[in-house]
N, C-alpha and C positions, 0 to 999 in steps of 0.2 A: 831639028827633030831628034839629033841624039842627044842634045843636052837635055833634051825632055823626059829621054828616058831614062838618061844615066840619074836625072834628078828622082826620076820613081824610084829607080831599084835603090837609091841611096834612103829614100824615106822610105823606104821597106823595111830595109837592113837597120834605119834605125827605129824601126816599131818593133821588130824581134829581136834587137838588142834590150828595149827598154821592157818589153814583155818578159825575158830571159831576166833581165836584174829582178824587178819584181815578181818573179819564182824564188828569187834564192832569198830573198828576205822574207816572202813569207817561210820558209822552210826553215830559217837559222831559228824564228822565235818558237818552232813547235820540235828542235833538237833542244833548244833551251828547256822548254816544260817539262820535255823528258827525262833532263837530267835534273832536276828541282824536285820534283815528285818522289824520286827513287828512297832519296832518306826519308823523306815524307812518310812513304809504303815501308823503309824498315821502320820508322819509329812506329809507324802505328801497328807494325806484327808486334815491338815488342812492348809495346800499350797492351796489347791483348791479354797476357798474364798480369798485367798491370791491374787491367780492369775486374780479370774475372779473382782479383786475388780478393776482394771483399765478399764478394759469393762464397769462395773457397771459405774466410775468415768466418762468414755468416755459417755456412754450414760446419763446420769447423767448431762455431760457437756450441754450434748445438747439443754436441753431445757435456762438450763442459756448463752449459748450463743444465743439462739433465742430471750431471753428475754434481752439479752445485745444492740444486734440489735436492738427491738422492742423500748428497752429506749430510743437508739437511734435516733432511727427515731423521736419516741417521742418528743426527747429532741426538735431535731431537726427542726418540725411540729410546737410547741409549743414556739419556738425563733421568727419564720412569726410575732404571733400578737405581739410579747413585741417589736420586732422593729417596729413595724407598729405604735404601741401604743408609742412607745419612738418619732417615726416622728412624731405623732399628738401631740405630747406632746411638740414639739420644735418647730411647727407651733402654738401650741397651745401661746407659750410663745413669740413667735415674736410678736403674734399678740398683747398680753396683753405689752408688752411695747410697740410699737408701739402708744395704745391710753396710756398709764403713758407718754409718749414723747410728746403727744398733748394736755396731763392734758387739765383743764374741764376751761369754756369761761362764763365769767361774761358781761353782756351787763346791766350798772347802766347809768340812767342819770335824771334829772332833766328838766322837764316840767312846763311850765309855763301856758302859752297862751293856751286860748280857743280852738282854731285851731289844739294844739298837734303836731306843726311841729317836734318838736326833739323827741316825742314820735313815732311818724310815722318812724322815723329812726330809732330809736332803735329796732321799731317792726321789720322791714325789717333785718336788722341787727341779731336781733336773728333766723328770720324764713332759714336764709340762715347759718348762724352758726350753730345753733343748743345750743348754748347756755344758760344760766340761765339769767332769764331777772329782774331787781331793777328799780323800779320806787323809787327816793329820796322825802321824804315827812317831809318838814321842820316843826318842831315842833309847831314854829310860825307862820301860813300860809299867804303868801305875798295877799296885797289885790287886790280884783279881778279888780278892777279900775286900766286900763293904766297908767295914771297920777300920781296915788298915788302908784302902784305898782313900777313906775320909780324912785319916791322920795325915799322910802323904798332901794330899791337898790343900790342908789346912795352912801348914806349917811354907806351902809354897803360895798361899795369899797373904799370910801373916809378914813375910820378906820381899812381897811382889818378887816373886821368881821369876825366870822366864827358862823354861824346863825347853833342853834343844828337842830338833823334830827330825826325828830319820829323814824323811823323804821330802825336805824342805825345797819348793822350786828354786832355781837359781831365779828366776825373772818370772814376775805375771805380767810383765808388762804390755802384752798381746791383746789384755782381759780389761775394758772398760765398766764392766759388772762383777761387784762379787757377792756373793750370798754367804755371810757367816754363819756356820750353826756350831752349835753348843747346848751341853747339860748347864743348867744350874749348880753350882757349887761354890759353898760356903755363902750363899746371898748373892752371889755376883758371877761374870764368867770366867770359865777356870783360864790359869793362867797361860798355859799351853797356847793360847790366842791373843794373848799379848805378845807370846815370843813371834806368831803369823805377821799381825800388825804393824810388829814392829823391824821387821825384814825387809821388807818395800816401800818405795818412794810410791805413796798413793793420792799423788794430787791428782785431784779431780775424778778419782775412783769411785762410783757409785756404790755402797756398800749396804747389804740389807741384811743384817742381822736378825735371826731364828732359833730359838730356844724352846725347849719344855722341862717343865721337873715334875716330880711327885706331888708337892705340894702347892705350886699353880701359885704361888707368891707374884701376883704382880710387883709390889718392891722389890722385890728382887731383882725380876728382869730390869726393870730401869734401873738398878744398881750393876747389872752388866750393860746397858747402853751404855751408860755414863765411861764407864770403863770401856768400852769400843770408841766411842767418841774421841775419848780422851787421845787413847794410843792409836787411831786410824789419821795421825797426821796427814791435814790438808785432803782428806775423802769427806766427800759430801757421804754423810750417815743419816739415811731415812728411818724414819718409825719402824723399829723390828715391829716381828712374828713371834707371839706370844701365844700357842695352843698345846693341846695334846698333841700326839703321833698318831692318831686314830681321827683326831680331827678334818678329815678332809676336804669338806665344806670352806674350812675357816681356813685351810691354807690355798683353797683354790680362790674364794672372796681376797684375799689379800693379791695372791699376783694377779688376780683382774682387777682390783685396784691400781694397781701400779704398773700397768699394760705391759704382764709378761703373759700371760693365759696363752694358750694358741688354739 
C-alpha cells in the first residue's frame, strides 16, 4: 500500500516538475521577443523623420517652385524692356548712321563786290542746308575800286597765283560736302579758290561749285568748273550753280535736285 502511494506522489512531483519546465520555456521565447523588438521600435522612431522627410522635402518644394515660377515670370516680365531697349537701341543706331552717311556741309566762298551777290547765295545756300558757313578773307585785301580791283585780278590769272587767305582752316576734314561759291572773273574763277582747293587732301570730297556774274556768260562758268576740277584733287565735282543772287527758284530746284532741300 505504501509503495502505491509513494508511487503517486512521485508521478505528481513528476507532472509539476514537467508542467514547471514547460512554463519556463514558454517564458524565455516571449523575454526573447521583447528584446528583438526594442531596436525594431528604435529604428522605426527613427524611420519616422525618415519618412516624413519627403513630405517635409515636398512641402519644402513648394515654395521653391513658386519662387521658380515667380523667377520666371520675372525673368520673363523683365526681357519686355531689354528687347524694347535693344529696339531703341537699333533705331537708336540707324538713326546715328544715317546722319555719319550725310557727314556735316561746308558752304565756303569768296565775296567780292559790294552788292555781296555770291554772299547772298551762299546765305541761302546754308539756311536751306543747314550747313557750316566760310566766308574766304584774302590776306591781301583786293582793292575796293572796280578798275583797280580788275587789274589786280587779272595779273593774278595771268600767273595762276594763289593769293594767301587770312582765315584759312587748318583741316575740313570733318566736312564730307563742300559748296564752292565764287564771282566770275576774268572768264574763269578767281584765283583766291585755287589757293582753297588746293590746301586740302579732298578725296572723295563732294564738292558743288556756285557762281554768278554780271554778264551770265555760261563759258565762263565752265571755264571755272574746268578750273575747280582741275585743282579739287581726287573730289568728286558735280555740275555747279550757275544763276543770279536773286534767283531763288533756280537755286532752290538745284539742291532738290541734288537732295540737299529740307
Amino acid at each position: 500500500m505504501m509503495k502505491k502511494v509513494m508511487s503517486l506522489l512521485m508521478a505528481a512531483v513528476l507532472v509539476f516538475a514537467l508542467a514547471a519546465c514547460g512554463q519556463t520555456q514558454q517564458t524565455k521565447p516571449t523575454d526573447s521577443s521583447v528584446t528583438d523588438t526594442q531596436p525594431g521600435s528604435t529604428s522605426g522612431s527613427e524611420e519616422t523623420p525618415a519618412q516624413s522627410e519627403p513630405e517635409t522635402t515636398e512641402s519644402s518644394e513648394s515654395p521653391e517652385t513658386t519662387a521658380s515660377s515667380e523667377a520666371s515670370e520675372t525673368t520673363a516680365s523683365s526681357e519686355t524692356p531689354e528687347t524694347t531697349e535693344s529696339s531703341e537701341a537699333l533705331e537708336t543706331t540707324a538713326s546715328v548712321e544715317t546722319t555719319d552717311t550725310v557727314g556735316k556741309t561746308l558752304i565756303v566762298y569768296f565775296s567780292w563786290s559790294t552788292s555781296g551777290n555770291t554772299e547772298k547765295m551762299a546765305t541761302y545756300i546754308q539756311e536751306q542746308t543747314g550747313g557750316d558757313l566760310l566766308e574766304l578773307e584774302p590776306l591781301n585785301p583786293y582793292p575796293t575800286d572796280y578798275e583797280e580791283c580788275g587789274e589786280v585780278a587779272q595779273v593774278e590769272r595771268d600767273e595762276n597765283a594763289r593769293p594767301k587767305i587770312a582765315n584759312l582752316p587748318e583741316s575740313i576734314a570733318e566736312y564730307d560736302t563742300v559748296f564752292v561759291g565764287y564771282p566770275i572773273w576774268w572768264h574763269t574763277a578767281p584765283m583766291i579758290i585755287g589757293t582753297f582747293l588746293e590746301s586740302y587732301d579732298l578725296t572723295g570730297v563732294e564738292i558743288y561749285p556756285f557762281a554768278q556774274s554780271a554778264s551770265m556768260d555760261t563759258e565762263q562758268f565752265d571755264n571755272s568748273m574746268e578750273f575747280v576740277r582741275e585743282y579739287a584733287s581726287g573730289a568728286n565735282v558735280h555740275d555747279g550753280l550757275f544763276v543770279s543772287a536773286s534767283d531763288t527758284e533756280g537755286m532752290q530746284a538745284y539742291l532738290e535736285a541734288n537732295g540737299f532741300a529740307q
